[in-house]
N, C-alpha and C positions, 0 to 999 in steps of 0.2 A: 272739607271734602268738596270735590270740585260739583261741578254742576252737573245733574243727567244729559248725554250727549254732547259732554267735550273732553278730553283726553288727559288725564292726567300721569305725572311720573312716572308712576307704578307701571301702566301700561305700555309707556314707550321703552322700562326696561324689558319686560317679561317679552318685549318684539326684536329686543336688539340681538341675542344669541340667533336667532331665524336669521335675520340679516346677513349676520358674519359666515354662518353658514351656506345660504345663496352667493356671497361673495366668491366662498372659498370653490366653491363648486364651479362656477363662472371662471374661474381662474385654471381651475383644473383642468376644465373642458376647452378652455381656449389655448394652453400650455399644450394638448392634445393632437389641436388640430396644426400647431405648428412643428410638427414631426422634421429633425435634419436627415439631408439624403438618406437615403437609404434607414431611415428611424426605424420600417417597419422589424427592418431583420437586425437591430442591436438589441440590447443586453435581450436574451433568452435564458430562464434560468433550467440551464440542467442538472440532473444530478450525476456528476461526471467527474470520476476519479484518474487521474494520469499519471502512473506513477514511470522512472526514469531507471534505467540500471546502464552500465557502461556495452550491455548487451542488445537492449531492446527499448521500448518505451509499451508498457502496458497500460491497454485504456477499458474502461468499466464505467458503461454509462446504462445504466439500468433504466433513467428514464428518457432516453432519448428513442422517440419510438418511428421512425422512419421506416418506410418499406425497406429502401435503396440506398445507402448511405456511399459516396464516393470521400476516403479518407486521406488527407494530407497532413506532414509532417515538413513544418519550413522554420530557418533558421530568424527568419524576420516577419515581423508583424504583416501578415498577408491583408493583402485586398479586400475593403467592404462590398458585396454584392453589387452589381448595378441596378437601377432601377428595376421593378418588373417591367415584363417586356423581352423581345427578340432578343435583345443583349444577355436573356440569362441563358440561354439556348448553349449548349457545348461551354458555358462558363467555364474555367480555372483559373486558381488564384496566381498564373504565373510559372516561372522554370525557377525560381527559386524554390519554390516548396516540393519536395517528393513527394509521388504520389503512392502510395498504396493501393490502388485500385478499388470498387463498390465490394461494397458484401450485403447480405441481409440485415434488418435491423428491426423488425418490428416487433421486438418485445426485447428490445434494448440493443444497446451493441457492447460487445466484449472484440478485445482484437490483444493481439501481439504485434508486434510492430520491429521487424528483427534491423539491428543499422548493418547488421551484414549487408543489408540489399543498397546502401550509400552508393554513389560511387565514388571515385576519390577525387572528383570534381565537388559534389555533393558535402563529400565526407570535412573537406576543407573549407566551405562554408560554414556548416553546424559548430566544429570546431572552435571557430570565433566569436559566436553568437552565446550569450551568457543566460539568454530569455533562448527557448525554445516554444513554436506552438504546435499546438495541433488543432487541424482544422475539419469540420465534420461536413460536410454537403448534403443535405438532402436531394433525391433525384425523384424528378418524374420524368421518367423516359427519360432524353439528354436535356431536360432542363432543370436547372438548379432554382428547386422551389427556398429552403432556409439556409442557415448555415451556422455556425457556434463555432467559436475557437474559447481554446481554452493556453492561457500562459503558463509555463512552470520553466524550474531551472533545470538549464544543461545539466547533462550529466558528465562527466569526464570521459571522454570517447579521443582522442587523440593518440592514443597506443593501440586504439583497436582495430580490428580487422580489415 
C-alpha cells in the first residue's frame, strides 16, 4: 500500500477517463472554431420533403420556419452563401437556378413548384442535369440571412410542356 500522500495506480487510473474526456472536448472546441467558408450556413438539418412528378416538384418543409423564404429550383449544385456582410444584400445563387419568388414561411413552407413556368432556355438545362436542387433563402428584407438546399433526382421532364 503506497504511502499517505503519494499517488498510487489506482489513482492515476480513476483520473485518466477525465483526461480523455478534457481532450476530447478540446478537440471539439478547437475543430469549432475552425469553421470553412461560409461553415456558419452548411449542413442545417431540416425537415424537408421534395418530392419530383414530370409536372411539378412539391416541397413540405414543416420545420423550416422563416418569415420570408425566396425559393429556387437549379439544375446544378448552386452557390454557398458569401460571407456575412454587404455581399448577402440582394444575394442569388445565379441565372442558372429558377427562381420561384418569396412566399411566407413561418410555420413551415409547403410550395408547388409548377415546370410549366421553365422556359425553354431553362427547360433544356434541367433536362440534362440527373441531380436537381432546390434551394430555400431565408430573407430579412433583401438580405439573405440562411439557406438549405436540398438534392433529389430529376424527374423525366423532356416531353413536357
Amino acid at each position: 500500500m503506497p504511502e499517505r500522500g503519494t499517488r498510487g495506480p489506482g489513482r492515476a487510473r480513476a483520473r485518466a477517463p477525465a483526461v480523455a474526456i478534457a481532450f476530447v472536448l478540446v478537440a471539439l472546441v478547437g475543430a469549432g472554431c475552425a469553421l470553412s467558408k461560409g461553415g456558419l450556413d452548411g449542413p442545417i438539418g431540416v425537415n424537408m420533403h421534395v418530392s419530383a412528378t414530370p409536372t411539378s416538384v412539391e416541397v413540405d418543409a414543416p420545420g423550416w420556419f422563416a418569415d420570408m423564404t425566396r425559393v429556387y429550383l437549379c439544375p446544378v449544385d448552386p452557390p454557398f452563401l458569401p460571407e456575412p456582410g454587404p455581399a448577402r444584400v440582394g444575394w442569388t445563387p445565379g441565372s442558372s437556378c429558377h427562381d420561384y419568388g418569396s412566399r411566407p414561411s413561418g410555420d413551415g413552407l409547403t410550395a408547388s413548384l409548377p415546370l410549366a413556368d421553365l422556359s425553354d432556355a431553362d427547360r433544356a438545362m434541367f433536362t440534362t442535369a440527373d441531380d436537381w436542387y432546390l434551394l430555400l433563402l431565408e430573407l430579412d428584407g433583401d438580405r439573405v440571412s440562411t439557406a438549405v438546399r436540398s438534392r433529389f433526382a430529376a424527374p423525366d421532364v423532356a416531353g413536357g410542356s
